[in-house]
N, C-alpha and C positions, 0 to 999 in steps of 0.2 A: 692705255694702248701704247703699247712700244711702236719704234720707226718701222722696221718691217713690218706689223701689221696695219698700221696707217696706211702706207705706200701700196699694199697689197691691197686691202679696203677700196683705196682710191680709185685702181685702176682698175679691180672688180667692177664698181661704179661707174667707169667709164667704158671697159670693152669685156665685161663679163668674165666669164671664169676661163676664157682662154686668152687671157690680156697678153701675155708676151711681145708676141712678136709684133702686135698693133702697137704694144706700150714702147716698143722697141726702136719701134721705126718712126714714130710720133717724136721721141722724144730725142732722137740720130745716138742712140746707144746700142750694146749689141746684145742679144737675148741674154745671153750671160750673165751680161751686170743687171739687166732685169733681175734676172733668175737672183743672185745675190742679194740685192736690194731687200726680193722680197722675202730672203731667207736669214735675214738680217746679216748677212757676211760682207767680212770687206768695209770699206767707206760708208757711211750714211750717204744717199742722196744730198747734194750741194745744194745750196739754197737755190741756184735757178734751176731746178731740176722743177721742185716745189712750184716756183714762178708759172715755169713752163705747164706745169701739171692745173694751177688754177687759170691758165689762162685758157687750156683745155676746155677745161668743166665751162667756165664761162661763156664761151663762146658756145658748148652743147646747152647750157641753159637758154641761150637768147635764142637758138634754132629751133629749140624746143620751144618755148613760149609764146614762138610765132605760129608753132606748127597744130598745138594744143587746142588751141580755139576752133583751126579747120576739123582738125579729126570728131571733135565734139558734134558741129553741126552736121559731118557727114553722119557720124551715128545717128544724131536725130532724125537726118531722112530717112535713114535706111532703114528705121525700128518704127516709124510712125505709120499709119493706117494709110492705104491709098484709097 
């Protein structure tokens, strides 16, 4: 996997297939160099790009992992017999 489709990957992963302008303003760059980034044009992404982008995910993982266990029991009620 080259850097453009890494970088694209990633931020699929994190704001789905209209990552732009979330990846954009997330990251205080401007759609453009998004756009670039993930068209492999121009500069590679800078290493705190990276930084910034796993401290991202990180943080959606820890929100998530808290949130994961609620949603599970809520299904449980809401699928069990009354």
């Amino acid at each position: 996997m080259n850097t453009a489709d890494l970088f694209t990957a990633f931020c699929r992963a994190l704001w789905g297939e209209r990552f732009k302008a979330p990846a954009a303003e997330a990251l205080k760059v401007s759609i453009a160099r998004i756009d670039d980034w993930s068209k492999g044009r121009g500069r590679p992404p800078a290493a705190g790009v990276w930084h910034d982008l796993a401290a991202i995910a990180s943080n959606r993982q820890a929100e998530l992992s808290h949130l994961l266990p609620l949603v599970r029991r809520a299904t449980e009620r809401s699928t069990s017999p009354s």
